[in-house]
C-alpha positions in Angstrom: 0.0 0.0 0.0 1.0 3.7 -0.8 1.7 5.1 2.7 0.0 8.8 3.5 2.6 11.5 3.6 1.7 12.5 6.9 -1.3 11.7 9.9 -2.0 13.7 12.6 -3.5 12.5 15.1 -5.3 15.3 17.8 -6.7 14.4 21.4 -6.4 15.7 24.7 -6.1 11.9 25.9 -2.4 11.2 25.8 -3.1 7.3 26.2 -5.6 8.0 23.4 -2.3 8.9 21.4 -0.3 6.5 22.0 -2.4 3.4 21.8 -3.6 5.1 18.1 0.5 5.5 18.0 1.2 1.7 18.3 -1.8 1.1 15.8 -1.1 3.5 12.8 3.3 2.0 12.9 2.0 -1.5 13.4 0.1 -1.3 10.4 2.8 1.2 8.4 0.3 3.9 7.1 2.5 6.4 7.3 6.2 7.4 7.6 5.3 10.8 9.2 2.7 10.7 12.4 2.1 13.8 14.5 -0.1 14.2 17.6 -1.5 17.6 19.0 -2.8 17.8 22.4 -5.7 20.4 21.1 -7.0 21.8 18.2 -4.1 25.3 19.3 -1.6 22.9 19.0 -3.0 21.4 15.8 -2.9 24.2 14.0 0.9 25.4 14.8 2.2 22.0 13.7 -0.4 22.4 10.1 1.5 26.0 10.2 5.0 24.7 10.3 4.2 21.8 7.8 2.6 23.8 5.3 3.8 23.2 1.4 6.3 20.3 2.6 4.9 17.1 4.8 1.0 18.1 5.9 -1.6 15.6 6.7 -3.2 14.0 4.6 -5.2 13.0 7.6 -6.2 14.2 10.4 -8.3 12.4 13.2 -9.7 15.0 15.5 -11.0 14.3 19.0 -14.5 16.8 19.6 -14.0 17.6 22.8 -11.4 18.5 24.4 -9.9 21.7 26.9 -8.7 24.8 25.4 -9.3 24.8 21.5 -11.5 21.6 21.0 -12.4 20.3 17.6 -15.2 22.0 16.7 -13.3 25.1 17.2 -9.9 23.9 15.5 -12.5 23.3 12.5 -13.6 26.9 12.5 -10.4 28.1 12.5 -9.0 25.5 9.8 -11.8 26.8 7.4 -10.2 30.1 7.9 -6.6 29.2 7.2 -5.6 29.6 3.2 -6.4 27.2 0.9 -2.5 26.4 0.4 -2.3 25.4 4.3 -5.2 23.3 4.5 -4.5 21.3 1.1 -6.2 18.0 0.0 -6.2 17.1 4.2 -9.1 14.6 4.8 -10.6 15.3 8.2 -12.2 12.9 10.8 -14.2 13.8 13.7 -13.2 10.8 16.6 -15.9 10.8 19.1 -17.2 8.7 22.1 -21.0 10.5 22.0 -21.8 13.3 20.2 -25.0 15.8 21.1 -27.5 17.2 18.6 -26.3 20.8 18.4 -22.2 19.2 17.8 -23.9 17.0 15.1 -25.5 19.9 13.7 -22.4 22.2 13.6 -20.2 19.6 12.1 -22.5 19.2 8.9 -21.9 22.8 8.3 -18.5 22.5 8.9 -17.5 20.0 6.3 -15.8 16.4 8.0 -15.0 14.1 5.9 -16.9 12.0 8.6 -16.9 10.5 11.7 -15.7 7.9 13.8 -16.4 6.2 17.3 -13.3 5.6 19.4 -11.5 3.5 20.0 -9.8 3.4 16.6 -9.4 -0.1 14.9 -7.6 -1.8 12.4 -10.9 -2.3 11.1 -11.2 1.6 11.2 -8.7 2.9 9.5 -8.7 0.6 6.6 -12.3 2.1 6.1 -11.3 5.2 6.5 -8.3 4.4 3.7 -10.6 2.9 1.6 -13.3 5.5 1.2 -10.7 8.4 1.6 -7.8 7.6 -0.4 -8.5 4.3 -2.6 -6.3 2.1 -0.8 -6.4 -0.9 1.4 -4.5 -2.2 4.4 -2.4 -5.1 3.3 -4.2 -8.6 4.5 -2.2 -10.6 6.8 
């Protein structure tokens, strides 16, 4: 499988990270795997990798302190078209209310997905994403 330039991965839950980590190197997606605490941090490291190495995916958690998804997304659709690039963006979420639900339609996701993440998962995510498949074991 073609790897993804780059993923980052953005939760507040740092066992979140590294468990999602372990799962995207055990199953090689990707050569290049950042994490961001919140969506503040988030956007400095999509700042700093702008025209060279940024995601090509980026798995966002909703709700977390300081700058939380919904926010990093209204700030992303703000950020020039050269920064964001061809990024496909997942929401990650345990339970999601109404007026969140709401909110994210208008803010364009490329969908979302329940945590915990899963081989299972991601290969979805690569398939309806990106045209490509994890390799079968």
């Amino acid at each position: 499988m073609e790897k993804l330039s780059s993923v980052l991965l953005v939760d507040d839950d740092s066992i979140n990270n590294f468990l999602n980590e372990l799962l995207f190197k055990q199953l090689d997606v990707t050569d290049h795997l950042l994490t961001a605490e919140d969506g503040a941090k988030a956007l400095e490291i999509i700042a700093r990798t702008a025209g060279s190495d940024e995601p090509a995916l980026i798995l966002l958690d909703v709700n977390m302190p300081g700058m939380g998804g919904i926010a990093f997304l209204e700030a992303y659709r703000q950020l020039p078209a050269a920064q964001r690039g061809a990024t496909v963006i997942i929401m990650l979420t345990t339970t999601m209310d109404a007026s969140d639900l709401s909110r994210l339609e208008e803010l364009n996701i490329a969908g979302l997905v329940s945590k915990p993440l899963t081989q299972e998962k991601i290969d979805q995510i690569l398939q309806l994403h990106f045209q490509r498949r994890l390799p079968t074991t």
